[in-house]
C-alpha positions in Angstrom: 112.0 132.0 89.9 115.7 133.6 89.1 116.8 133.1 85.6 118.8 129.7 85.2 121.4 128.7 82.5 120.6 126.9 79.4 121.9 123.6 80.7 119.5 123.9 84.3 116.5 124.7 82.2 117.2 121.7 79.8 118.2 119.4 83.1 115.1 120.4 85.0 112.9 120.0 82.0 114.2 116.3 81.7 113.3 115.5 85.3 110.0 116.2 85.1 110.3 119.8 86.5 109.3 123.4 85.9 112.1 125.2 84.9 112.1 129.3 85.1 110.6 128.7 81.5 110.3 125.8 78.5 113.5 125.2 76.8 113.5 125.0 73.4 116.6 123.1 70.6 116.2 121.7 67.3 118.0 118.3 66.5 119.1 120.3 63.2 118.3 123.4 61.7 119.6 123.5 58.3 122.2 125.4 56.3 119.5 127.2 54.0 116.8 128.5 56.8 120.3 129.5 58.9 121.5 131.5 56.2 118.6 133.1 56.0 117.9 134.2 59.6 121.9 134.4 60.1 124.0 135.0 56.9 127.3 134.4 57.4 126.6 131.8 60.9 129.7 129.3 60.8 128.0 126.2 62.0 125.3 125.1 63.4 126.0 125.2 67.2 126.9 129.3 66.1 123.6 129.4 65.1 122.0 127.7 68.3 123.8 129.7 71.2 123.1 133.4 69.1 119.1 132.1 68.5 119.0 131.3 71.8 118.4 127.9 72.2 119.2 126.2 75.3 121.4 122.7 74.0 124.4 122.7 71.3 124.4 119.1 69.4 127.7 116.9 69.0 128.2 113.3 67.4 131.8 111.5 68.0 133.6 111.7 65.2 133.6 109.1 62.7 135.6 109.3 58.9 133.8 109.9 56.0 135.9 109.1 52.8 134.9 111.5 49.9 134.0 109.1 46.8 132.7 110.2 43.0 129.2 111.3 42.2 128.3 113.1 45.7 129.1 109.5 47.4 131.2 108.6 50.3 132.4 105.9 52.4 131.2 105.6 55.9 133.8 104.7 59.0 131.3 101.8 59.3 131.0 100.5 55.4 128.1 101.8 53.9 128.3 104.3 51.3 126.4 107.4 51.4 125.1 110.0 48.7 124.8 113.9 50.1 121.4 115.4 49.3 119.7 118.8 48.7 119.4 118.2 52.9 122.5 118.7 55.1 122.3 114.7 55.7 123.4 112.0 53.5 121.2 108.5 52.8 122.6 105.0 52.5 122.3 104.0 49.5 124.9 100.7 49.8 125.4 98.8 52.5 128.2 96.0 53.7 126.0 93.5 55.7 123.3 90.8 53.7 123.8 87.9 55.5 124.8 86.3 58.5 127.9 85.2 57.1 129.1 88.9 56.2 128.2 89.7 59.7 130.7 87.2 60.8 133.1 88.8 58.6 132.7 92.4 59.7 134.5 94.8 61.9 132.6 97.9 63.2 134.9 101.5 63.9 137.0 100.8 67.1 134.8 103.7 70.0 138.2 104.1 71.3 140.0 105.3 68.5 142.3 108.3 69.1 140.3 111.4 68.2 136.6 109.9 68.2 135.4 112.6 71.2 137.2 115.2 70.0 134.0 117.4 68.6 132.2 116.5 72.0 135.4 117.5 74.2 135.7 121.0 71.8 132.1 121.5 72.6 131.8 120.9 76.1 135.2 123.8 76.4 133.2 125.9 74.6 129.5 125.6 75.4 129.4 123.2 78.9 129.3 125.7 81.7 125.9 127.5 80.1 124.2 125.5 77.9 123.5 121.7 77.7 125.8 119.5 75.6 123.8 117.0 74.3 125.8 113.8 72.3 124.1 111.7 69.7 124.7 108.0 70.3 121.8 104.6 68.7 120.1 102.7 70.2 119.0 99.4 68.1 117.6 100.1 64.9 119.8 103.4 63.1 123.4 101.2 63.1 121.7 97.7 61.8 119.6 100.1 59.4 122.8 101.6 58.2 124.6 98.2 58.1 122.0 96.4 56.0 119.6 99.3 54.1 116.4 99.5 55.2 114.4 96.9 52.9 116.8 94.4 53.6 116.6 95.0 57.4 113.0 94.9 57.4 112.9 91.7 55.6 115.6 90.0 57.6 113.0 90.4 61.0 110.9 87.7 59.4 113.3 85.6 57.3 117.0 85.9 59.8 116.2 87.3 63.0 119.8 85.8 64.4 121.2 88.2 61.7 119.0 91.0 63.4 119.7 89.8 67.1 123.6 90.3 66.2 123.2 93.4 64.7 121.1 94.8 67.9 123.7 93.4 70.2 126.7 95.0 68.2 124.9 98.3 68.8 124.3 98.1 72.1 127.9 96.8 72.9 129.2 99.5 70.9 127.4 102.1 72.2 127.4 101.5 76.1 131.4 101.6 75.2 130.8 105.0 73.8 128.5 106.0 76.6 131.5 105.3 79.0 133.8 107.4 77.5 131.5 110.5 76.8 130.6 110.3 80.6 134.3 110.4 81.4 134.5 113.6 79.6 131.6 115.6 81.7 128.8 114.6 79.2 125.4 114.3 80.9 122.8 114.6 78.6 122.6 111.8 75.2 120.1 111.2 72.6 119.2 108.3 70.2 117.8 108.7 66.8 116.5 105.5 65.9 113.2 105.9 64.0 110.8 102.7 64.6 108.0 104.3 62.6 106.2 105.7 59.8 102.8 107.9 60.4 101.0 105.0 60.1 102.5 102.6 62.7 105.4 101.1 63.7 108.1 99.3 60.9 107.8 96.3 62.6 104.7 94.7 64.0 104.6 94.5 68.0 105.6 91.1 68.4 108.6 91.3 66.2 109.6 94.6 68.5 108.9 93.1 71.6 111.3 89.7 70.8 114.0 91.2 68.8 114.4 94.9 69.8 113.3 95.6 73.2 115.5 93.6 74.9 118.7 95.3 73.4 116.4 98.4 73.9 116.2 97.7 77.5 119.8 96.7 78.1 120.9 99.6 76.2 119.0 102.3 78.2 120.3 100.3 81.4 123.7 100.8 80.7 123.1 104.4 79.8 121.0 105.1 83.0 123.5 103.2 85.7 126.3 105.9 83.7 124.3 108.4 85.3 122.9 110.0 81.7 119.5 111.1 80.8 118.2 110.0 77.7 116.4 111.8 74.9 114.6 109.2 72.8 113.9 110.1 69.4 111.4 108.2 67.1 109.3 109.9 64.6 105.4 108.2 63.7 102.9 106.8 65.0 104.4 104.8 68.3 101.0 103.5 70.1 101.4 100.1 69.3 104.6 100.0 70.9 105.1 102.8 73.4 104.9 101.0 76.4 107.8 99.4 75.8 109.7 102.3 74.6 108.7 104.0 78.1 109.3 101.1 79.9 112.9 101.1 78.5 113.9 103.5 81.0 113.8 106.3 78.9 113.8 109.8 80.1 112.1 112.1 77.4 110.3 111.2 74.2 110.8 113.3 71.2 109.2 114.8 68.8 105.5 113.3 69.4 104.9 113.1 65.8 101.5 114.8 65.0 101.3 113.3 61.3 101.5 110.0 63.5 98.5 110.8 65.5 100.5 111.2 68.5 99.0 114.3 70.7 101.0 115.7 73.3 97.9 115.7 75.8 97.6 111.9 75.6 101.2 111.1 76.1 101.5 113.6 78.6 98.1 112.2 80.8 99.9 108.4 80.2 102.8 108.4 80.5 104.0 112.0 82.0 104.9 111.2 85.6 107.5 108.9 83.9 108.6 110.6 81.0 109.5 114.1 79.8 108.1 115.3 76.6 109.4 117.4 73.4 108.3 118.4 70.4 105.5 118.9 68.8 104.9 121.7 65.9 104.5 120.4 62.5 107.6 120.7 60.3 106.0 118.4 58.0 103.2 121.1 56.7 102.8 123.7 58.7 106.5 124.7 59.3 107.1 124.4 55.5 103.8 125.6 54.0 101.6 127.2 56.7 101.5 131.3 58.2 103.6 133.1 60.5 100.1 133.4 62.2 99.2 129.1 62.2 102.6 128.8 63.5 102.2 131.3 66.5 99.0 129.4 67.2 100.0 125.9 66.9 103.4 127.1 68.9 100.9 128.3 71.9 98.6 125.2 71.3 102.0 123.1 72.0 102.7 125.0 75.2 99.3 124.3 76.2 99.8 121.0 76.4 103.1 120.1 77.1 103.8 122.9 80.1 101.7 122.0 82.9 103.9 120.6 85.8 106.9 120.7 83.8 109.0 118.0 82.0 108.7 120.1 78.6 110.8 120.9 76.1 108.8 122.6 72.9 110.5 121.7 69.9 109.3 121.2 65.6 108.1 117.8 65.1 111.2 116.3 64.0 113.9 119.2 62.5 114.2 122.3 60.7 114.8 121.1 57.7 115.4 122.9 54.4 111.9 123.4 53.6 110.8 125.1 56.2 109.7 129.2 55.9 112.6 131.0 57.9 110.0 133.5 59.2 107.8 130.6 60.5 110.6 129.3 62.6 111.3 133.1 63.5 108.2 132.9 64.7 107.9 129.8 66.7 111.1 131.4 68.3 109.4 134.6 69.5 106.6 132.6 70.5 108.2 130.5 73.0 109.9 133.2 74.5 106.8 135.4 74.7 104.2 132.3 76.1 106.9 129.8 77.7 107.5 131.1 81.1 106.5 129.4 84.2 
């Protein structure tokens, strides 16, 4: 097969296809491992296109109002404390009730200026490598809105509080979805996280009635748009990946090996529906392992997710600060060296 571009690799990997070989991006790779493979990289997306990965990453652009103490103000109310980690956690949050719901108004999608990273990015990058734009599905925006204890709590005590929430994410996003498709995007993730390694944050029942229907209407709207869809959960997803596939989904990421998900099962399930990335270990063996595990478990991956296409190998979840530079070096070379179809 002729070499293709970034972007045909990572749109025949998404439907289900061989490509000339597996396409590889990380959702983030952070500032300290990219100093150290590239000193002096700018940014992130820098960093991508000169490792060679095949997607650059974008998020609309929404204000962050500097505070005091390493805090800031969300465009969407919470407040947020930067980290050691290139992302900030909630730590305050504008929604407890159903009655500040009532009183709340979310960041308008079509403000002046809220594309303008995704329309800088698809100038720069779009003819060779795949744009891909971060928009939610139903759990990150109510998560942000309401902290997660409170959230989790208010499933069994004021699911009319959560049903809002969902439906304000949905509505807000499908609006966001309109507009990015408007401006050439193809290609959109979500990075809701419905579970820990041990099982989903909700039970089944409690998914199922309050967040699959916004889960399904959400991926709906995104599919009659024309956009494939990355879905990104981290954990163990068993007791609810049905669902999630039934969505209408069009890749699952990262297949969480601390959750006991295997690439092999998923792949026999559910792989004439769904593409596949992910899956080597950032928890442990990314941060603490060998240049030599890593090449293995890199191969292992391959093993499993290339066979008929509709793989993308990826880390577990990210590339986050406490992962070994050379490991990831590694994974690199070992893609390119055992990826090709």
């Amino acid at each position: 097969m002729a070499e293709l571009t970034s972007k045909e690799r990572v749109m025949r990997a998404l439907q289900r296809q061989e490509p000339d070989r597996v396409p590889h991006f990380e959702w983030l790779v952070d500032r300290k491992v990219r100093d150290v493979l590239l000193p002096g990289c700018r940014d992130h997306n820098e960093f991508a296109v000169r490792m060679g990965h095949d997607a650059v990453l974008v998020d609309p652009n929404f204000a962050k109002e500097p505070l005091s103490n390493g805090r800031y103000r969300s465009e969407w109310g919470y407040i947020g404390q930067k980290t050691q980690e290139e992302h900030g956690i909630e730590v305050e949050s504008p929604i407890a009730t159903l009655a500040d719901f009532e009183h709340y108004t979310p960041p308008d999608p079509q403000t002046p200026g809220r594309y303008t990273s995704v329309e800088e990015a698809l100038a720069q990058y779009g003819d060779q490598y795949a744009v891909i734009v971060h928009l939610n599905d139903v759990f990150s925006l109510p998560r942000y809105l309401m902290g997660m204890e409170n959230l989790l709590m208010a499933i069994a005590t004021e699911p009319a509080l959560i049903q809002a929430l969902v439906d304000m994410s949905v509505d807000i996003n499908l609006v966001m979805a309109k507009e990015l498709v408007a401006r050439g995007v193809k290609i959109v993730y979500t990075g809701d996280d419905y579970a820990s390694s041990k099982g989903p944050l909700m039970s089944p029942r409690h998914f199922r009635k309050l967040f699959y229907p916004g889960l399904c209407r959400v991926m709906g709207g995104y599919k009659e748009l024309g956009l494939l869809v990355i879905k990104h959960t981290d954990g163990n997803l068993w007791p609810i990946l049905d669902m999630i596939v039934d969505s209408g989904i069009d890749c699952l990421d990262p297949i969480d090996p601390k959750g006991g998900m295997s690439i092999t099962e998923v792949k026999a399930k559910y792989g004439h529906r769904i593409a596949l990335k992910g899956n080597v270990d950032c928890a442990e063996l990314l941060t603490f392992g060998s240049v030599e595990e890593t090449v293995e478990a890199t191969k292992q991956a391959l093993r499993e997710g290339m066979p008929d296409g509709g793989f993308i190998l990826s880390s577990s979840n990210s590339i986050h600060s406490g992962v070994k530079p050379e490991n990831y070096a590694a994974m690199l070379r070992t893609v390119r060296e055992f990826g090709g179809y």
